[in-house]
C-alpha positions, 0 to 999 in steps of 0.5 A, spaced: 496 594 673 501 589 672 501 586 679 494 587 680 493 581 673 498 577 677 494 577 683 486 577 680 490 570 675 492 567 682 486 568 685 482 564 679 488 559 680 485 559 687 478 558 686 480 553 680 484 548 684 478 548 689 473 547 683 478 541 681 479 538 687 471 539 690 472 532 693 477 532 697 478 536 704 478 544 701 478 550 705 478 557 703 479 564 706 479 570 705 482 575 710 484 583 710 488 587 715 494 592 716 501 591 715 506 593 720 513 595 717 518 594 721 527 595 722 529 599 717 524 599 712 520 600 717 522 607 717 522 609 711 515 606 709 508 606 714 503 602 715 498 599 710 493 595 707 494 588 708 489 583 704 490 575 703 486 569 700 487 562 700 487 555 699 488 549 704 487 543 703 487 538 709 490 531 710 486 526 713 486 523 720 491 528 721 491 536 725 494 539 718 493 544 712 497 545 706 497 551 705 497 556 697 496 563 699 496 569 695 496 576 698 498 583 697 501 589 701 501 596 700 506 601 702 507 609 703 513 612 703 515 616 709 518 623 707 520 625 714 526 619 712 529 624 708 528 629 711 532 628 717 538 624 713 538 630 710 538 634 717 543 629 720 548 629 714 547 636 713 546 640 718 540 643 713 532 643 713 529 640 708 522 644 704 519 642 698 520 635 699 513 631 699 512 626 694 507 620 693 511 615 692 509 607 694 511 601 694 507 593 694 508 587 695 504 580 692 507 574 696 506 568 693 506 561 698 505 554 700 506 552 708 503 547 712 498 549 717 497 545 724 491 546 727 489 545 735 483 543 738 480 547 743 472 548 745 468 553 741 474 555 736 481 553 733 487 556 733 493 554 729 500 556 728 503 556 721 509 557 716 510 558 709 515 559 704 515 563 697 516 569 692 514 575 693 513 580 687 515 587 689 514 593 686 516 600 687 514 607 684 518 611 685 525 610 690 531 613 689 538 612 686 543 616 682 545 624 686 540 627 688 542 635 688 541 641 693 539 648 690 546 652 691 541 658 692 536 656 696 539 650 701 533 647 703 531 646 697 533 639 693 532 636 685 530 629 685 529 629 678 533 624 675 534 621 681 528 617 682 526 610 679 520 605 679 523 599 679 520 592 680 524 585 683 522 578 685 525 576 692 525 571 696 521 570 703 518 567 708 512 567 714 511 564 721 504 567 724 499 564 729 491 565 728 484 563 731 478 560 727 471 561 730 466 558 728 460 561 726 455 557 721 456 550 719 463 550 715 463 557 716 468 561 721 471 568 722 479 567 721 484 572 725 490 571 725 497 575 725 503 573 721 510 576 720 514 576 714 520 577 711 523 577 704 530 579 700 528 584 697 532 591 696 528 596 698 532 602 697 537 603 692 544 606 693 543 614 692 548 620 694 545 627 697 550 632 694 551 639 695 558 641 694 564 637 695 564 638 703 558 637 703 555 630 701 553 624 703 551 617 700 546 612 703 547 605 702 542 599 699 537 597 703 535 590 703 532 584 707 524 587 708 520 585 715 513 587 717 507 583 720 500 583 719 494 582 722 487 580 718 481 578 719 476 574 714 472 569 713 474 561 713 468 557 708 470 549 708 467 546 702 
């Protein structure tokens, strides 16, 4: 719920600027789509819900946009990870294991926005930098415990946390605007996306003295998305 306030307060941030500066050349969009995790944290987490809204604000006599955006990007987390950490490490299969546990990502950005001229439609390429505001529930730290009598049965209980970090990133991405009324347009664009957050704590899978592992901190996420939406300029 905290995230979804920060993300309703930037989007009537958003709308107030455009209100503010209703003179000045300023468009605004609304786009929704996929994310697509990718190295590391691509697998641990899966695909996801990806929606994004924006303020541009145009430079006169010139093919640019500054550029305020506010997103959000859901995760899953794939089961199957630790599963086959465990298999691997191990030599053991894993049963019982399925939580429901997710992660989300607001990123908050400015950028600059270059506009090209073509018949019948625009494309751009863009660049942003920003904070992204993450938030985990759960991950996993600590020790987790096998279960001495039966080995493929594993307690996470205290071994778990929901966690929350503010990280640095950034996003190079490309897109086309078409034109479909006056001063309205279909955005599409594609955009790829990395921060410093950490995504998995240091935790260790124990069983026995010489049967353990541990897996290390995770950082640095990537993925990239993919959106469609509406482009209105005031």
């Amino acid at each position: 719920m905290k995230k979804l306030r920060v993300l309703f307060a930037a989007v009537i941030i958003l709308v107030s600027l455009s209100s503010v500066y209703s003179q000045t050349p300023i468009k605004l969009n609304l786009t929704a789509g996929a994310n697509f995790p990718g190295g590391e944290f691509g697998e641990m987490y899966k695909t996801g819900l990806s929606i994004e809204g924006g303020v541009f604000y145009s430079i006169p006599k010139a093919p640019v946009d500054l550029t305020l955006t506010v997103g959000y990007n859901g995760f899953t987390y794939k089961n199957e990870y630790f599963t086959d950490l465990v298999t691997k490490n191990l030599g053991v299969g894993v049963s019982g294991f399925n939580p429901e546990w997710t992660a989300s990502d607001i990123p908050i950005m400015v950028g600059v926005k270059y506009n090209f001229t073509a018949a019948g439609f625009s494309p751009y390429i863009w660049g942003e930098t920003g904070i992204h505001l993450l938030s985990f529930k759960d991950r996993l730290t600590g020790r987790v415990i096998g279960n001495s009598s039966n080995p493929t049965t594993f307690n996470t209980s205290g071994a778990t946390e929901s966690g929350s970090e503010t990280a640095f990133g950034y996003s190079v991405g490309a897109g086309v605007t078409i034109p479909i009324a006056p001063k309205i347009g279909i955005d599409l664009n594609v955009k790829y996306a990395g921060n410093s957050g950490i995504f998995s704590k240091e935790y260790e899978v124990f069983r026995n003295n010489n049967s353990k592992f541990t897996n290390p901190e995770m950082k640095n996420m990537s993925f990239i998305t993919a959106r469609a939406g509406i482009l209105i300029t005031l």
